[in-house]
C-alpha positions in Angstrom: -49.8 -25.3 175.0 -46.0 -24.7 175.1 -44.5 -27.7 177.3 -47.6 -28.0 179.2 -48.0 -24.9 179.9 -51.7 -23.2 180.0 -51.7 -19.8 178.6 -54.9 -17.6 179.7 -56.3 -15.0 177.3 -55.6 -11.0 178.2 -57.0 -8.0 177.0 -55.4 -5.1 176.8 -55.6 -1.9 176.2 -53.2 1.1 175.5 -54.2 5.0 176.0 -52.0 7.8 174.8 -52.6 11.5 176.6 -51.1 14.4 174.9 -51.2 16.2 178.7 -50.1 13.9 181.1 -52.5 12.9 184.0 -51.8 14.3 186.8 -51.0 11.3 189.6 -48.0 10.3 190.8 -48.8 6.1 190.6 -46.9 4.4 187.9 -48.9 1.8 188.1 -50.9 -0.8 190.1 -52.7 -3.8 190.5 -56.7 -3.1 191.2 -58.6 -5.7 192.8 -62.5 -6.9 192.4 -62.8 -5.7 189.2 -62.4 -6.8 185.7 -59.4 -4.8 185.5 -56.1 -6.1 186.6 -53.5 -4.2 186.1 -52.4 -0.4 184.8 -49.0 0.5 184.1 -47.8 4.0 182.8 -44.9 3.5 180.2 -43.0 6.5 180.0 -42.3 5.8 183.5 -39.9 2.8 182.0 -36.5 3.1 180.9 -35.9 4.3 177.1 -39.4 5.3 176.8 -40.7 7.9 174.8 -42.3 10.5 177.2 -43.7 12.4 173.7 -47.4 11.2 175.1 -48.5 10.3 178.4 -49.1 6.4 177.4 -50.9 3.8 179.8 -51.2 0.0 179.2 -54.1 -1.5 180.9 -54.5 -5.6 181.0 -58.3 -7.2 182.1 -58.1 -10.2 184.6 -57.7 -13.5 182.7 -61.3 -14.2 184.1 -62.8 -11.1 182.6 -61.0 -11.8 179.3 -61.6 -15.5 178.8 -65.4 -14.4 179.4 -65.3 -12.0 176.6 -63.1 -13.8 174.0 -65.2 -13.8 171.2 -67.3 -10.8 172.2 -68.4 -8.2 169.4 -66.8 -5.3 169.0 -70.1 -3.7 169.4 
């Protein structure tokens, strides 16, 4: 804890595409499901289009729940 603050865990995961998907979101928040957010990175300023990158975070829920899970 930093100054009493909580921090919640937050997996996440990043996906490169050498042809970019074809969708014009940038990203979004998703809702009931483990997912929480997507967000495509080249679509940020001083970002390296090369790849069609994609970060995607889990809810806090989802991620505290699997923690310690094995990589299997």
């Amino acid at each position: 804890m930093v100054a009493g603050v909580k921090m919640d865990p937050t997996w996440a995961v990043a996906l490169a595409f050498e042809t970019p998907l074809q969708t014009p979101m940038q990203g979004c928040f998703v809702q009931d499901s483990p997912l929480d957010w997507l967000a495509r990175n080249r679509s940020k300023p001083e970002r390296d289009d090369t790849l069609d990158t994609w970060i995607l975070h889990a809810t806090s829920q989802w991620s505290r729940q699997n923690l310690d899970a094995s990589r299997e």
